[in-house]
Backbone bond lengths (Angstrom), bond angles and torsions (degrees), N, CA, C in turn:
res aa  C-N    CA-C-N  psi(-1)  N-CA   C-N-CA  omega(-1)  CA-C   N-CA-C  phi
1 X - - - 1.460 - - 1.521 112.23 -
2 X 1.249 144.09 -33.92 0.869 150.88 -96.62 1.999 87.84 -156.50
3 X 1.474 121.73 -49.60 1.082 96.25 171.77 1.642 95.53 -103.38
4 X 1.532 133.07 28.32 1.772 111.19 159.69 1.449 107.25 -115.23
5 X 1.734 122.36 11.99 1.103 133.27 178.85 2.020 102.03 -93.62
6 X 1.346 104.43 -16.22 1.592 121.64 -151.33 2.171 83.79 -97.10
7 X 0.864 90.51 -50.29 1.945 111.42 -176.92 1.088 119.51 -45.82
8 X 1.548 114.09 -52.51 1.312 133.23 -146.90 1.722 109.49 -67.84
9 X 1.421 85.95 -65.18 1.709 92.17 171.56 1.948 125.39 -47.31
10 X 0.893 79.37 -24.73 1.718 80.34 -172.23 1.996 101.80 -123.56
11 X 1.047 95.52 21.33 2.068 114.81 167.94 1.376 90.26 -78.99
12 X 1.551 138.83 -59.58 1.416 114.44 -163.21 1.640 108.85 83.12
13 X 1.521 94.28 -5.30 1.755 98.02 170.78 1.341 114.81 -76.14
14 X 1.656 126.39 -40.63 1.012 102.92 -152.81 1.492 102.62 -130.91
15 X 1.297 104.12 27.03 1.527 131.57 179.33 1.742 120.03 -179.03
16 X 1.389 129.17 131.79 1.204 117.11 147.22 1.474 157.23 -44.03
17 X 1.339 116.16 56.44 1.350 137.54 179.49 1.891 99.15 -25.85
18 X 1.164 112.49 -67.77 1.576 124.44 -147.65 1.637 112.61 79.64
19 X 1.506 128.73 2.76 1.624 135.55 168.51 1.366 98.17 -64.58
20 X 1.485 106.89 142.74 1.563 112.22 173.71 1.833 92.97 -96.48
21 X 1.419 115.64 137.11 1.840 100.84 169.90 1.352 111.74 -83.72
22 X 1.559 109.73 122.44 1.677 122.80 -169.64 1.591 88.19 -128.21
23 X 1.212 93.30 163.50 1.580 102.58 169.15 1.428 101.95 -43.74
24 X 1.239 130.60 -57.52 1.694 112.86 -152.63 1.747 107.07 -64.61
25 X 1.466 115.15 -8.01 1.490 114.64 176.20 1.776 93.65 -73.35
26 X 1.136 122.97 -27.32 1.599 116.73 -166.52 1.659 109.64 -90.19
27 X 0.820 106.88 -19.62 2.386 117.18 179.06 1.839 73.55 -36.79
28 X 1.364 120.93 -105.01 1.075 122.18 -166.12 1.938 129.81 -3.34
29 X 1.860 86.44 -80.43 1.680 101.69 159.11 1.223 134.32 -47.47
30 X 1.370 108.80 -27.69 1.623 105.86 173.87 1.389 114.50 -49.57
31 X 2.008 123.13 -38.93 1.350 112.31 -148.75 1.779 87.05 -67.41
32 X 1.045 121.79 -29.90 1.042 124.73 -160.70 1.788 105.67 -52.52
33 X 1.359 98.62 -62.12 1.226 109.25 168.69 1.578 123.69 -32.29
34 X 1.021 111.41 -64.07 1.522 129.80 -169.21 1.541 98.58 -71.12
35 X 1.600 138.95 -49.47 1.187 99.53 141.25 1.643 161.23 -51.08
36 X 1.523 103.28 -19.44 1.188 93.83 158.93 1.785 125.04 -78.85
37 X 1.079 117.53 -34.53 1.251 141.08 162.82 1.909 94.56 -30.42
38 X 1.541 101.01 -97.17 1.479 91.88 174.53 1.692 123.87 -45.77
39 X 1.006 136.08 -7.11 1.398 143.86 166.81 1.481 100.80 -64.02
40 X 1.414 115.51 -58.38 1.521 113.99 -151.83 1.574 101.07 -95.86
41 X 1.656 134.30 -11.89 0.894 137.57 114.86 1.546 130.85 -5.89
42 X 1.024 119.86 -90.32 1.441 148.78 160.17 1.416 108.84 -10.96
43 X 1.604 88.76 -63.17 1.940 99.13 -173.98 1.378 91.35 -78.41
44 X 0.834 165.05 -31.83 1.594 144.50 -161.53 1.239 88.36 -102.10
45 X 1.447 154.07 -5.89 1.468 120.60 147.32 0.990 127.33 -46.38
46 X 1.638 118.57 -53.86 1.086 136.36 -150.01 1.680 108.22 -78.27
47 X 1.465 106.80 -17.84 1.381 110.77 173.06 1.486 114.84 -91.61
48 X 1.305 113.35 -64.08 1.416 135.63 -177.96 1.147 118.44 -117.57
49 X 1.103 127.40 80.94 1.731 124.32 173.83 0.890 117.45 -59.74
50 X 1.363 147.65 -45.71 1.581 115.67 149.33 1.283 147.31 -14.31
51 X 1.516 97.03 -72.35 1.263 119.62 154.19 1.825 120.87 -13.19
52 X 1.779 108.26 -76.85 1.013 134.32 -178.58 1.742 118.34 -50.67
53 X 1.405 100.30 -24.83 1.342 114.13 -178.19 1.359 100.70 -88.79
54 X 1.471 130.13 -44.81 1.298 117.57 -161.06 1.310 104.23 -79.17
55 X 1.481 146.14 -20.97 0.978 166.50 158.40 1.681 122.08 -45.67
56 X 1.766 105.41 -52.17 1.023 99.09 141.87 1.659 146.25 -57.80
57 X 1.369 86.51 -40.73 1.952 88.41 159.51 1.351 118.13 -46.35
58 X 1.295 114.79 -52.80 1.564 120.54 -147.22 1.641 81.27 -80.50
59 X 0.995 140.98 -51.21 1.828 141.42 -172.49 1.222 89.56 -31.77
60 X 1.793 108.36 -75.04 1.744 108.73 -143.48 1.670 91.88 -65.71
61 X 1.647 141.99 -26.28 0.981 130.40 -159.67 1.239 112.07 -71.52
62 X 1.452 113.78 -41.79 1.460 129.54 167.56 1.491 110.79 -40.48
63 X 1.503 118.60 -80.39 0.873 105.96 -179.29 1.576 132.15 -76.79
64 X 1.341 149.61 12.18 0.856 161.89 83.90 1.914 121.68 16.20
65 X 1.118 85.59 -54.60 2.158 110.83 170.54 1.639 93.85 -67.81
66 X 1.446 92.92 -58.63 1.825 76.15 -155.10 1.934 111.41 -72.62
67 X 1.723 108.75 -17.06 1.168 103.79 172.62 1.763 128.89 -82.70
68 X 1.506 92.28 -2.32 1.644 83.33 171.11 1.510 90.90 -103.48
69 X 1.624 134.90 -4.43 1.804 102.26 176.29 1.442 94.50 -95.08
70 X 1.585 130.94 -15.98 1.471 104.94 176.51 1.579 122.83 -90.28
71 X 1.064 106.66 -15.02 1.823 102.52 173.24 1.642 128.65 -37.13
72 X 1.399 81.97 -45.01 1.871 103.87 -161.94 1.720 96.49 -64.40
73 X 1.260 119.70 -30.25 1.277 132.75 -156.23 1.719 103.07 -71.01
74 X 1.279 107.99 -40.60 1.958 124.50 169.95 1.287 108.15 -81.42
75 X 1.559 119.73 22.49 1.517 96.86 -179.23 1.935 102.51 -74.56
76 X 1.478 100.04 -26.32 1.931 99.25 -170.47 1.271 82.72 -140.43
77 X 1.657 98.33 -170.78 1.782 112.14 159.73 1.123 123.51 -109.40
78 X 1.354 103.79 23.86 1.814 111.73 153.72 1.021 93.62 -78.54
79 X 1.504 115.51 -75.08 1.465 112.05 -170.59 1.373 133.75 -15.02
80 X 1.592 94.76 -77.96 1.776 109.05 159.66 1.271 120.09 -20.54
81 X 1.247 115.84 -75.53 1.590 127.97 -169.60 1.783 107.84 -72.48
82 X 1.187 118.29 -9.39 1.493 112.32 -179.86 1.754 97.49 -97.77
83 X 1.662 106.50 -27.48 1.894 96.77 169.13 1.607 130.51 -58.76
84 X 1.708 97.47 -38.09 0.945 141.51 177.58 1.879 111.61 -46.52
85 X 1.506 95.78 -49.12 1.687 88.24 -165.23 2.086 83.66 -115.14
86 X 1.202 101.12 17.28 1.973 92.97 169.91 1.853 84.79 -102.65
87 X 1.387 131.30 -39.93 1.445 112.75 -148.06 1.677 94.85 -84.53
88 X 1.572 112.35 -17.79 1.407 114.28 -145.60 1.552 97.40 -146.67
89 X 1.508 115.53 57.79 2.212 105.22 -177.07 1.596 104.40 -54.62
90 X 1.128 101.12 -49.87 1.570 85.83 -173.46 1.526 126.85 -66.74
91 X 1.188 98.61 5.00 2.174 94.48 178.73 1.363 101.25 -74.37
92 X 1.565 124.45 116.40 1.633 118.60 168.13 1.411 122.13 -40.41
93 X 1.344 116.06 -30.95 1.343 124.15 -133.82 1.631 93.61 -102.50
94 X 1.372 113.32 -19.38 1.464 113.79 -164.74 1.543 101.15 -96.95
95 X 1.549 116.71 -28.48 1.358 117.54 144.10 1.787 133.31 -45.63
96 X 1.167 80.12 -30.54 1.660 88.76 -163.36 1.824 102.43 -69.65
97 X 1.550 93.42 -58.47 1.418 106.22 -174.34 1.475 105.52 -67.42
98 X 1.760 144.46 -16.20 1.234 124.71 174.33 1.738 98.28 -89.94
99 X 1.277 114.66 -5.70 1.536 101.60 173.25 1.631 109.08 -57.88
100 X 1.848 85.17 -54.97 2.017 91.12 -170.80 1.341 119.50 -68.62
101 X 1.687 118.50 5.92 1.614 115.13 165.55 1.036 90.12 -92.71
102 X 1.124 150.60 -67.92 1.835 129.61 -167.02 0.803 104.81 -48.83
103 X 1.451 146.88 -43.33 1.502 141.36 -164.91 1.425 94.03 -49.39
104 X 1.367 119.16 -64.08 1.334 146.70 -168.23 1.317 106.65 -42.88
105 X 1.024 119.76 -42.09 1.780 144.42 177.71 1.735 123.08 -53.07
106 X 1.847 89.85 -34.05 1.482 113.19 -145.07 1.247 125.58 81.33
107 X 1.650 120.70 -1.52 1.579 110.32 -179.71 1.536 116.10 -85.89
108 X 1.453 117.30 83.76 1.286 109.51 -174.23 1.309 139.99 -95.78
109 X 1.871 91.33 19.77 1.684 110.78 158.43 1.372 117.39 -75.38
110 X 1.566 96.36 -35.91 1.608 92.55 -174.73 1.620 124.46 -89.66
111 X 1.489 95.54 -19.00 1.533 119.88 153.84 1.582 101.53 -41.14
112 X 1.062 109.56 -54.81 1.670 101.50 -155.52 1.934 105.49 -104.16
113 X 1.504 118.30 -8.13 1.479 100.60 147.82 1.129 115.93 -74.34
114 X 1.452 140.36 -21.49 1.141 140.77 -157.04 1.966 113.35 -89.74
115 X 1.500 95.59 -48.77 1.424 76.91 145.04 1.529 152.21 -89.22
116 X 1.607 97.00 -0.90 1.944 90.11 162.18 0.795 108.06 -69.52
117 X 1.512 132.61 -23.05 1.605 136.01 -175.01 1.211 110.41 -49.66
118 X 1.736 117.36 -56.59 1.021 141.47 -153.73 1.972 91.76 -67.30
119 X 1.565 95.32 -57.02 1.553 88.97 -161.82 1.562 106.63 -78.12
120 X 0.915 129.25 13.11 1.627 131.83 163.52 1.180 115.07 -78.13
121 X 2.098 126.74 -7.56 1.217 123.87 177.76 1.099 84.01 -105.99
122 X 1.225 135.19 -50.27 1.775 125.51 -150.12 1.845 101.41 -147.86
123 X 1.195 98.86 126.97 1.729 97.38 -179.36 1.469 126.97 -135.37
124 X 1.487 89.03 22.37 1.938 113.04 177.08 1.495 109.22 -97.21
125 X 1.810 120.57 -2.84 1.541 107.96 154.40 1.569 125.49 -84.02
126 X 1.270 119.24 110.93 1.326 142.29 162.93 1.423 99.70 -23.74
127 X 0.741 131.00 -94.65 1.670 153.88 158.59 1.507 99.53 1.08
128 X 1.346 115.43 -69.61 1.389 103.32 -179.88 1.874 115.02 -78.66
129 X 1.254 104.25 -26.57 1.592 93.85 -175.08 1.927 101.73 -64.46
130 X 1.332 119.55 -17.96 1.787 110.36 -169.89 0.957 93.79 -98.44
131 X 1.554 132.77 -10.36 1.472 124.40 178.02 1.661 107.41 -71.19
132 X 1.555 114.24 -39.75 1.365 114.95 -139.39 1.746 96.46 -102.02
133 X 1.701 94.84 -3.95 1.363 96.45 -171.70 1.326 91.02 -69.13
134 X 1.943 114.73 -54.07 1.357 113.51 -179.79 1.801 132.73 -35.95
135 X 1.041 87.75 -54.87 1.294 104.17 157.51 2.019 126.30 -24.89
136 X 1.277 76.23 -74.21 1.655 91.64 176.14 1.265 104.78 -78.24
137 X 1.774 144.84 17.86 0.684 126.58 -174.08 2.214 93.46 -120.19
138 X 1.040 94.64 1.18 1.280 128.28 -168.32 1.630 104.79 -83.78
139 X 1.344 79.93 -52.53 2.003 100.00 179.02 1.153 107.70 -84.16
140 X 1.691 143.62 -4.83 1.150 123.83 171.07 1.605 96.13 89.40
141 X 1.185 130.97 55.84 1.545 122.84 -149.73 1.636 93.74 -156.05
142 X 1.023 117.10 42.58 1.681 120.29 -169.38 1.649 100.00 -59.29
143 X 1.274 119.25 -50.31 1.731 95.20 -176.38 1.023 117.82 -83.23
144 X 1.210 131.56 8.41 1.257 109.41 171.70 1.774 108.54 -102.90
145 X 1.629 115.67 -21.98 1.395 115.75 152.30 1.541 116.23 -44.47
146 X 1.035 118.17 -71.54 1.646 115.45 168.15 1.589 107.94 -27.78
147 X 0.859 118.93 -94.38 2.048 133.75 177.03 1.644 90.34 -23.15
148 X 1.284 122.13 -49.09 1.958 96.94 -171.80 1.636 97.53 -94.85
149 X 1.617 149.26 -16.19 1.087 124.85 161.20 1.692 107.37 -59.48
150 X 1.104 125.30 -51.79 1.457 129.69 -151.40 1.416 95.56 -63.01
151 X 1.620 127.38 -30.76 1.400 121.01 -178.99 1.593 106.53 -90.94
152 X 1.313 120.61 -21.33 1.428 116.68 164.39 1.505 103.45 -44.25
153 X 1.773 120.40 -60.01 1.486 128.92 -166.77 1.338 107.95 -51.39
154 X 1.168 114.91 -45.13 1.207 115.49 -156.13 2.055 101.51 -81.91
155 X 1.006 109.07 -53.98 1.868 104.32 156.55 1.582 110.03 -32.08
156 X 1.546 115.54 -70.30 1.258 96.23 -166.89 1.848 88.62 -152.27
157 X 1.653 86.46 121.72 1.627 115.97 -173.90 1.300 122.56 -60.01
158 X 1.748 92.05 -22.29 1.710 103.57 -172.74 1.514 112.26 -93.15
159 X 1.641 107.35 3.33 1.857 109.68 -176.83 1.559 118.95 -63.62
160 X 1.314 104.86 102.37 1.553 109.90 -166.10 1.717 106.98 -79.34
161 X 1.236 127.39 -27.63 1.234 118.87 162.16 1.816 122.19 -71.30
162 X 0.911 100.98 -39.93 1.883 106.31 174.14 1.413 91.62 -50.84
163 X 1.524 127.63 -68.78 1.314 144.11 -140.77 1.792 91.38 -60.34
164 X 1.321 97.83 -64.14 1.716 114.66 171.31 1.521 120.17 -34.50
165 X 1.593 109.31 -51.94 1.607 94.06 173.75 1.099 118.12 -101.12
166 X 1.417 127.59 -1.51 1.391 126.59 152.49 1.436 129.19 -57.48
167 X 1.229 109.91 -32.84 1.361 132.81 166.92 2.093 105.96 -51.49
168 X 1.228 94.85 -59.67 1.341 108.77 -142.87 1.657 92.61 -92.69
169 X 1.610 124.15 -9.89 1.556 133.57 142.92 1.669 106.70 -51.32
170 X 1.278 108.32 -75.66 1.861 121.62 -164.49 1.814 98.48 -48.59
171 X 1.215 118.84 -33.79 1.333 124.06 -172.81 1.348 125.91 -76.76
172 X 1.730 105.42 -45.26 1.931 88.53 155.62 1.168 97.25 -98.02
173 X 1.448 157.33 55.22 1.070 144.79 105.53 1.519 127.68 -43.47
174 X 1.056 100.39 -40.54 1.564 135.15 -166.38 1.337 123.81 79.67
175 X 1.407 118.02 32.32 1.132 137.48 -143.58 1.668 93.04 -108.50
176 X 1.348 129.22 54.71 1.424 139.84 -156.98 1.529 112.26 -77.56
177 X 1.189 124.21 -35.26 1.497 128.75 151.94 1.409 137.31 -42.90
178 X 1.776 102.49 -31.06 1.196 117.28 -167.11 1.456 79.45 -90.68
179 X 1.742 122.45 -63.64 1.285 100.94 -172.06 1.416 137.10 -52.92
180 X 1.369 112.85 -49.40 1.446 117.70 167.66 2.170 108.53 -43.91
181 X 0.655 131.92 -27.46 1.114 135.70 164.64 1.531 109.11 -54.34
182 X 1.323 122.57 -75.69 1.335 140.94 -159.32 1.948 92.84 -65.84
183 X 1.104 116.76 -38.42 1.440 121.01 -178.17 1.175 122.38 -67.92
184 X 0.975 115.78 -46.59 2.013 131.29 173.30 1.545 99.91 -67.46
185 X 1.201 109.82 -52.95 1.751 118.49 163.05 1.836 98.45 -22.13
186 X 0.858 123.16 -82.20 1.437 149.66 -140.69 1.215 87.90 -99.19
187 X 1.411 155.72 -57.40 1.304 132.37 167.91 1.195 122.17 -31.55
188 X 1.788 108.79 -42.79 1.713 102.14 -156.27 1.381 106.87 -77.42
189 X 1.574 106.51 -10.38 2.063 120.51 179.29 1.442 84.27 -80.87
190 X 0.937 137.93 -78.76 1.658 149.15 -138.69 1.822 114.03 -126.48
191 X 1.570 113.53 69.37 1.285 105.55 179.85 1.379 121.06 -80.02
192 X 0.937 118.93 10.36 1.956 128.38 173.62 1.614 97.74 -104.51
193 X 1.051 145.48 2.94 1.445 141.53 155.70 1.816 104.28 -59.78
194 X 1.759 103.02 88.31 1.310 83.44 163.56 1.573 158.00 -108.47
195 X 1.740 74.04 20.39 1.662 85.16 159.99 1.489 119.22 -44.93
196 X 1.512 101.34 -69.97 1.127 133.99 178.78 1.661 86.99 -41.51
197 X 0.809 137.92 -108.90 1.756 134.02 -169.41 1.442 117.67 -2.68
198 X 1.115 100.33 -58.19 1.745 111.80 173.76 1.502 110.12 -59.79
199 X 1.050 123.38 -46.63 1.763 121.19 -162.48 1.259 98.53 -83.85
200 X 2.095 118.73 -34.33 1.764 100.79 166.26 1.028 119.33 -88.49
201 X 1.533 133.94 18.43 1.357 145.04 161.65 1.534 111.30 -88.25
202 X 1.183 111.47 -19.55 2.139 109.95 174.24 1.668 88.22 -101.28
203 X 1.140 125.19 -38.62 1.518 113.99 -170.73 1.824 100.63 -43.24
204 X 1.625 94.76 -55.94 1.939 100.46 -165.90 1.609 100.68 -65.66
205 X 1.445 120.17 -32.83 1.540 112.68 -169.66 1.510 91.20 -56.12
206 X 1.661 127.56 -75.14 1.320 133.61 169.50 0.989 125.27 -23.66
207 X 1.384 147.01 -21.73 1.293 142.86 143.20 0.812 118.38 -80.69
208 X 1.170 149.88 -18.46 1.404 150.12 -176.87 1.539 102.57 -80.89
209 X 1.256 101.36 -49.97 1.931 101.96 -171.27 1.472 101.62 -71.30
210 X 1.585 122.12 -34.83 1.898 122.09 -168.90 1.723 78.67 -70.09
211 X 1.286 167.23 -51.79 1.213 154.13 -73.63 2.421 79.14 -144.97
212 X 1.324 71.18 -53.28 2.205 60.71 -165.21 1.344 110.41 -69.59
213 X 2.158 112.18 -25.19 1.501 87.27 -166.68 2.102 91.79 -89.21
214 X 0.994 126.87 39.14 1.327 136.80 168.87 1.782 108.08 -90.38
C-alpha cells in the first residue's frame, strides 16, 4: 500500500502530472519497498535460514550495484540530463532539458541538436517548438525555424509568441502576405494585441504606397 499509494500521484496514470519518475519520486516508495523486502525476508527465515540469509545478501548486493551506478549521475545537471536521455533516448523532455544546460554552457550547437532530438520524439510541446525555432534561428537555420513555428500554430492557434516571431520572420523576409495573414489570424483571437496592430497597420501603409506608385 504504501509504496503504490507513494506511485500513483506521480504515475501520470491517472492524471497528467508533467513529473518525469526519477528516483527522487521513489525516497517515499522505497519504505514501502523495504518493508516488503523485510517481509519476504522474514518468511524465509522462518522456513530456511539459509535461504533467508543468502537472500539477504543478494538484496543489499543489488542495491548496493545500483547505488554506486546511480550516484555519479547527481553529481550536476549535465549529469542528470545526459543519464536521462542514455537510460531513456526517446523521453522528449530529457532532451529538452540537456539542450537548456548547453545553452547554459554557451554550447548552442549542441543546444540545438539536442532539441531536434527532443522534437523527433514528441512535437505537440509549444514551448519547445518556439524554443527550438529560436534556436535554429541562432544557427542561421531560417527554414527549418519556420517548419517548427508553423507546427507550434498548428498545435495551438492561440500561441502568441510563435505567432509573434513568425510574424516578424515573414516580415524581413518580405514575405508580407504571409504576414498579413498570420496577423489578422491573431487579431481575430486577440484584437488589443498592439503590436500586432501596428505591424498590420505598416503592412496596409506598404501596400497601399507599392499599389499607387504602380
Amino acid at each position: 500500500g504504501v509504496l503504490l499509494l507513494c506511485w500513483l500521484p506521480v504515475s501520470n496514470l491517472v492524471f497528467k502530472t508533467g513529473i518525469i519518475l526519477a528516483e527522487r519520486a521513489l525516497y517515499p516508495a522505497s519504505i514501502g519497498a523495504a518493508l516488503l523486502g523485510a517481509a519476504v525476508v522474514a518468511a524465509a527465515e522462518r522456513w530456511r535460514p539459509p535461504a533467508a540469509t543468502a537472500l539477504l545478501v543478494l538484496l543489499a548486493g543489488v542495491g548496493a550495484a545500483i547505488t554506486v551506478r546511480d550516484v555519479p549521475a547527481w553529481r550536476d545537471s549535465r549529469a542528470v540530463f545526459e543519464a536521462m536521455t542514455t537510460r531513456n533516448p526517446e523521453s522528449y523532455r530529457g532532451w529538452w532539458y540537456l539542450a537548456e544546460e548547453r545553452q547554459s554552457r554557451g554550447d548552442r550547437a549542441g543546444a540545438y541538436d539536442a532539441l531536434g532530438e527532443s522534437l523527433q520524439h514528441f512535437d505537440l510541446e509549444t514551448k519547445i517548438l518556439h524554443r527550438a525555432a529560436q534556436y535554429a534561428l541562432a544557427n542561421a537555420d531560417t527554414a527549418r525555424a519556420i517548419g517548427w513555428l508553423d507546427r507550434a500554430l498548428e498545435v495551438d492557434v492561440w500561441g502568441r509568441r510563435a505567432r509573434t516571431l513568425r510574424v516578424m520572420i515573414a516580415m524581413r523576409q518580405g514575405d508580407l502576405d504571409v504576414a498579413r495573414r498570420l496577423l489578422d489570424a491573431g487579431l481575430a483571437f486577440e484584437p488589443d494585441q498592439r503590436t500586432w496592430q501596428q505591424w498590420r497597420a505598416a503592412i496596409a501603409a506598404a501596400t497601399t504606397d507599392s499599389s499607387s506608385r504602380r
